[in-house]
N, C-alpha and C positions, 0 to 999 in steps of 0.2 A: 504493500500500500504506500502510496507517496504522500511524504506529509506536506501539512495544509502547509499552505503560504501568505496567498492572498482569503480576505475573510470581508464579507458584506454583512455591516450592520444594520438593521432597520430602529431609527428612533435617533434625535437628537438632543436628548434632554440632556439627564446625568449619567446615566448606566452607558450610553452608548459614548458619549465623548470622554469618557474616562477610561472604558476597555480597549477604542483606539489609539488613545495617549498610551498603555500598557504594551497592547502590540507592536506599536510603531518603535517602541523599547527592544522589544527585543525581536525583532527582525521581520514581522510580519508589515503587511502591505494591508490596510486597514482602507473599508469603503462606508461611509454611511451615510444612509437615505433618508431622508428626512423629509414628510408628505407636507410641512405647511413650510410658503413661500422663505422663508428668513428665521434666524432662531427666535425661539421661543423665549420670552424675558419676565415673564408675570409670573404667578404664583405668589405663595403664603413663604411665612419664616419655616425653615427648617433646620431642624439640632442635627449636630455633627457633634458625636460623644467618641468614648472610649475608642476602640477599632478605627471609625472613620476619622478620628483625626491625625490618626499614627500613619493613617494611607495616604494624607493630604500632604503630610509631612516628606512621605516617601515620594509623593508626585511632585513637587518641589511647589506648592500653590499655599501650604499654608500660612506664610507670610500675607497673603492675598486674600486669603479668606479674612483674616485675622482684620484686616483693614477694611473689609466689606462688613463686621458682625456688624448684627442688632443691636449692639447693646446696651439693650430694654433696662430701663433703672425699677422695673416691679409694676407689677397690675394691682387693679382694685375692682370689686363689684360694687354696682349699686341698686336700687331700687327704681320703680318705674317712674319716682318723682325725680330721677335724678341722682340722690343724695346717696354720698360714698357709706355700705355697709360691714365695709372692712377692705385691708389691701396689705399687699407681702411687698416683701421689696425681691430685687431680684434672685438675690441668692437661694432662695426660698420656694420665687412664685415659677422658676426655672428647673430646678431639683439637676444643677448642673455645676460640676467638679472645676475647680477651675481652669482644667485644661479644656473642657469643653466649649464650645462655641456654638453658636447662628448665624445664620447668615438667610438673606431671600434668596430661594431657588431660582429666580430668576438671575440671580447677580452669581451662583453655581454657577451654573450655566453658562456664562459667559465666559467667566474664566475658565471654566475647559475647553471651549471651543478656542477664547483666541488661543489659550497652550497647544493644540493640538491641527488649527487650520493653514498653518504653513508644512505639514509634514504628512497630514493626511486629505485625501479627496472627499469633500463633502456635496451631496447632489441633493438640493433644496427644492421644492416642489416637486417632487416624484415619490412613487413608494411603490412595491411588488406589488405586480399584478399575478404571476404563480411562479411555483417553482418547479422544477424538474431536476429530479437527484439521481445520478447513475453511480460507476463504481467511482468514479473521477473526479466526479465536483458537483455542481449546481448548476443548472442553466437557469438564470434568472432574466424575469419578462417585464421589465418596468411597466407602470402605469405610462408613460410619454410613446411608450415601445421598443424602446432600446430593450435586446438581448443581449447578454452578459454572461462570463462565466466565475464561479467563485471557489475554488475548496471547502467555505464552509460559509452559512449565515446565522447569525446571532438576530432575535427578533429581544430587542430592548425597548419595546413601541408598548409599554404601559399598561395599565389594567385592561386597556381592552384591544389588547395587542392584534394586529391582523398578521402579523408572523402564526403567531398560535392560533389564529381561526385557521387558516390556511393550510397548516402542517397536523395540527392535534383535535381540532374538530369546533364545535359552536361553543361560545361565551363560557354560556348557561351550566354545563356538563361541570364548569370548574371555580366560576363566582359564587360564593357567599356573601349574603346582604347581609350588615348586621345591625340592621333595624336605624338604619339615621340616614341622613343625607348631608352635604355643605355645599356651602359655596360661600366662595371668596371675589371680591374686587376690588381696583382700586378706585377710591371715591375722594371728595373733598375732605379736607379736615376737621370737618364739623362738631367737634371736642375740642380742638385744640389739643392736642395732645402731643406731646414730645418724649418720646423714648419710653414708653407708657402704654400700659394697654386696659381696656374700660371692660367688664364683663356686664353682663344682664343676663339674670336667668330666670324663666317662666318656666311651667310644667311642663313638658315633653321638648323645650326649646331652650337657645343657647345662642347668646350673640355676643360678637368680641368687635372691638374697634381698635388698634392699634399704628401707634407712628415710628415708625425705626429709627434711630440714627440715621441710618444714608436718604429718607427717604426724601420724595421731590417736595419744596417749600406748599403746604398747601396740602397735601395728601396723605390719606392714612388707607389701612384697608380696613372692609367690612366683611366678616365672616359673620356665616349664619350656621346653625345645625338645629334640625328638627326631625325627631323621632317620625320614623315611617315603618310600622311592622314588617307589610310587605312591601316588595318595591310596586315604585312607581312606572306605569307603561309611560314611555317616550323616546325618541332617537336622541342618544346620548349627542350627538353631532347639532342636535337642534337647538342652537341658541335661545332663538326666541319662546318654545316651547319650556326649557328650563328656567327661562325669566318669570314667566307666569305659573309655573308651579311654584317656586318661592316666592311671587308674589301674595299666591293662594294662603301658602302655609303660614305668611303672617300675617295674614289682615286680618283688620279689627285690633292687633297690638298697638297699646302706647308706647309711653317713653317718645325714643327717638327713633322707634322702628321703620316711619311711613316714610320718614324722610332719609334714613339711609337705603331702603327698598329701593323708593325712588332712583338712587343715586345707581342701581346698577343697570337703567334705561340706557347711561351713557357713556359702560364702562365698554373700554377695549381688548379687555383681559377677565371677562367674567367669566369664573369654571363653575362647575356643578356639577356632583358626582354622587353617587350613593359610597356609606362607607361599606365598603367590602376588602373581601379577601379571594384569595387567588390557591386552593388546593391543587396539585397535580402528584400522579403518582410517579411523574418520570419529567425532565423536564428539555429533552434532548431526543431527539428521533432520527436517526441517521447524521448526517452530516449539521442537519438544523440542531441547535440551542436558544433559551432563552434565557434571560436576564432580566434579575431586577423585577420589579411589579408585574411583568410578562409572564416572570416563571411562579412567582411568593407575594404577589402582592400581601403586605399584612397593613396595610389601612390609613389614611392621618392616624389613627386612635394610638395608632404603636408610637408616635414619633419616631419613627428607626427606618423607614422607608428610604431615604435619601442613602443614611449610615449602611445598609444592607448592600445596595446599590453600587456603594464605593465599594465598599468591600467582597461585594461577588464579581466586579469587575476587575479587581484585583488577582482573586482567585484564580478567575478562569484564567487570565493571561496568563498566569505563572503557572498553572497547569499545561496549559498549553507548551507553553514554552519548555519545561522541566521534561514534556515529553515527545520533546521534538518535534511535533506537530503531529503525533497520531491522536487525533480526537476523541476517538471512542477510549481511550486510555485518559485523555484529559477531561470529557464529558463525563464520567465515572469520578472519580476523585474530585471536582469540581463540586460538585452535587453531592458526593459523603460529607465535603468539611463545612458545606453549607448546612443543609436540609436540617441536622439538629437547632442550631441557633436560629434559624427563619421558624424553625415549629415555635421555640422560645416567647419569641417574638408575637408570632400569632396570637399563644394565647393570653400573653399581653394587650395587644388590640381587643379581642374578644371582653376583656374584665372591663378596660378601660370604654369602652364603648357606650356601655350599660352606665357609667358615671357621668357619661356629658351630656345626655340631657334627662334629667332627671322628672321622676313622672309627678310628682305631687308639691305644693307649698310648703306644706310641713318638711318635706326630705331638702327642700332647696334653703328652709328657714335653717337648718339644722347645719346645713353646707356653712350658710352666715354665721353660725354662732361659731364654728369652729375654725374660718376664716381670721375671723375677731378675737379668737382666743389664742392663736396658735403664737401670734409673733411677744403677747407677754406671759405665755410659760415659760419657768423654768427648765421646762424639757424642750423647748424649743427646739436647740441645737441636734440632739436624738433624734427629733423628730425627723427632721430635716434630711440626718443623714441617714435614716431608714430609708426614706423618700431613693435617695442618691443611689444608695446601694442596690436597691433593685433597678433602677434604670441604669445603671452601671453593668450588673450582671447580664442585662437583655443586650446593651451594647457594644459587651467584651463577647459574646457567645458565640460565635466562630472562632476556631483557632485561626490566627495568622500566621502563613510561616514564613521563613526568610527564602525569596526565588532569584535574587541578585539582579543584576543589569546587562550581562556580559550573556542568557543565555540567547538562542539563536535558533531555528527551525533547520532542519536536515535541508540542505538541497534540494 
């Protein structure tokens, strides 16, 4: 068998501009396709803990992240007249070590694309139309038409990956709903808020407002989550149809709800997703593998989605690499050192899920009182570092090993 060489990524978020940074390492020719026009730059804040920062370090970017953090000074909740009902400062309302960081997935994203768009081919507006696997390679069929060949493709294209419809079959067979939906935009500043983030929580619902550090003078985002048992019928791809189901979900709320709703009429970067999770029993079929949310989705609810991502992108490369490019020898190994720590993970999202929006007044008045109590206990610090240590263990639980710089695919 001749090993892989060249390798087609589909997806330009994080998994995929960070596994071609890896390849391009060590000797691989690295392609990725990316179906909307220019990258992707929106998104919510995401933690980079334990593992993912030791990978950012080793990709030479953490300097870069470090300059791009949030760094949120603490949240507070309040009541629907406004008035603040408790708040953590950051150390606390974060549950993050000091080596850990945030940063917006969109400002990710960028910094791996520029680390990685002088040395690797990126094809913007286009994504596979099918594939065709012999004993050799891939014949791959762009959406534009271009036919292609590749020794192996990696689908990095997210929870509802068209890599894995295409290779492993519909959606449905491997999505789990776990009973919530979100969506995030960017909107006016309508709090005033700096480095700060606003909570409000009503029975089955959950709304955050927050301003980062880096963010644009004038802007914060608005996230919403609202309990939904079953999912909701609609084409994930449908904008407008997404805007009017959270419209739905929160009418009739006060506060400041009608007027941040409003605000995502005119947003450019509105997502909306249900939280789910992503089961499979194998995550590699022939010469295809997936990555990241494609292959483990474990949810916003994990915070670890982004940290996963680094670090199965990590993996795989250095498997790859470690086995000179026979796949099916790195496809294997890849997926043992992972698949413990992603289950971890899972059932982390899973507990955490059932906490964010909480069903009743009494369970949300009880959240307050112990908001309000926690930052003048004496056990405070305990507390705190309970908090840490399990989001610590969810975030160290893949082993990392050492795969060097120097290795190289056979000929």
């Amino acid at each position: 068998m001749r090993a892989a060489k060249t390798v087609l990524i589909s997806g330009a978020s994080i998994a995929g501009p960070a596994l071609a940074l890896w390849l391009h390492r060590y000797g691989f020719v690295p392609t990725v396709v990316e179906k909307a026009p220019a990258l992707r730059t929106g998104g919510y804040k995401v933690d980079l803990r334990g593992d993912a920062i030791g990978i950012c370090a080793r990709m030479g970017i953490l300097d870069e992240v470090r300059a791009h953090s949030t760094d949120m000074a603490g949240g507070s909740y309040v009541d629907s007249r406004g008035r603040t009902v408790g708040e953590l400062p950051a150390e606390i309302f974060g549950g993050r070590t000091e080596q850990d960081d945030e940063i917006m997935r969109g400002d990710l994203a960028r910094i791996l694309y520029e680390r990685t768009r002088d040395d690797v081919e990126y094809l913007f507006g286009d994504s596979i139309a099918s594939l065709a696997e012999d004993a050799d390679g891939v014949t791959v069929t762009f959406g534009s038409g271009t036919v292609r060949r590749f020794d192996l493709v990696v689908g990095a294209d997210g929870l509802h990956s068209h890599t894995r419809r295409l290779v492993f079959g519909d959606e449905r067979q491997f999505k789990r709903h776990l009973g919530a939906y979100i969506s995030i935009f960017s909107a006016p500043n309508r709090l005033g808020l700096t480095r700060w983030e606003t909570y409000h929580a009503r029975p089955d619902k959950l709304i955050s407002v927050y301003a980062t550090a880096g963010e644009r003078a004038g802007t914060a985002k608005n996230c919403f989550v609202f309990a939904a048992p079953a999912e909701l019928p609609y084409d994930h791809r449908d904008t407008a149809a997404q805007k009017r189901l959270l419209a739905d979900a929160f009418a009739g709320d006060d506060w400041e709800i009608p007027r941040l709703i409003a605000d995502a009429a005119d947003a450019d970067d509105f997502y909306f997703d249900s939280i789910a999770t992503i089961h499979m029993d194998r995550w590699s079929r022939g010469r295809v593998v997936l990555l990241g949310d494609a292959a483990h989705c474990t949810s916003p609810a994990s915070g670890q989605g982004t940290g996963l991502a680094l670090t199965g992108a990590y993996v795989l490369a250095g498997e790859l690499a470690a086995a000179a490019g026979d796949h099916v020898a790195a496809f294997a190994a890849y997926e043992e050192l992972m698949r413990p720590g992603v289950e971890l993970n899972r059932r982390f999202a899973e507990k955490f899920a059932k906490e964010m929006t909480l069903s009743s007044r009494r369970k949300i008045a009880l959240r307050m009182f112990l908001v309000r109590l926690l930052p003048k206990t004496p056990w405070k610090n305990l507390i705190a570092k309970k908090i840490r240590d399990e989001i610590q263990r969810a975030s160290t639980a893949v082993p990392v090993k050492e795969y060097g710089t120097a290795a190289c695919p056979a000929a």
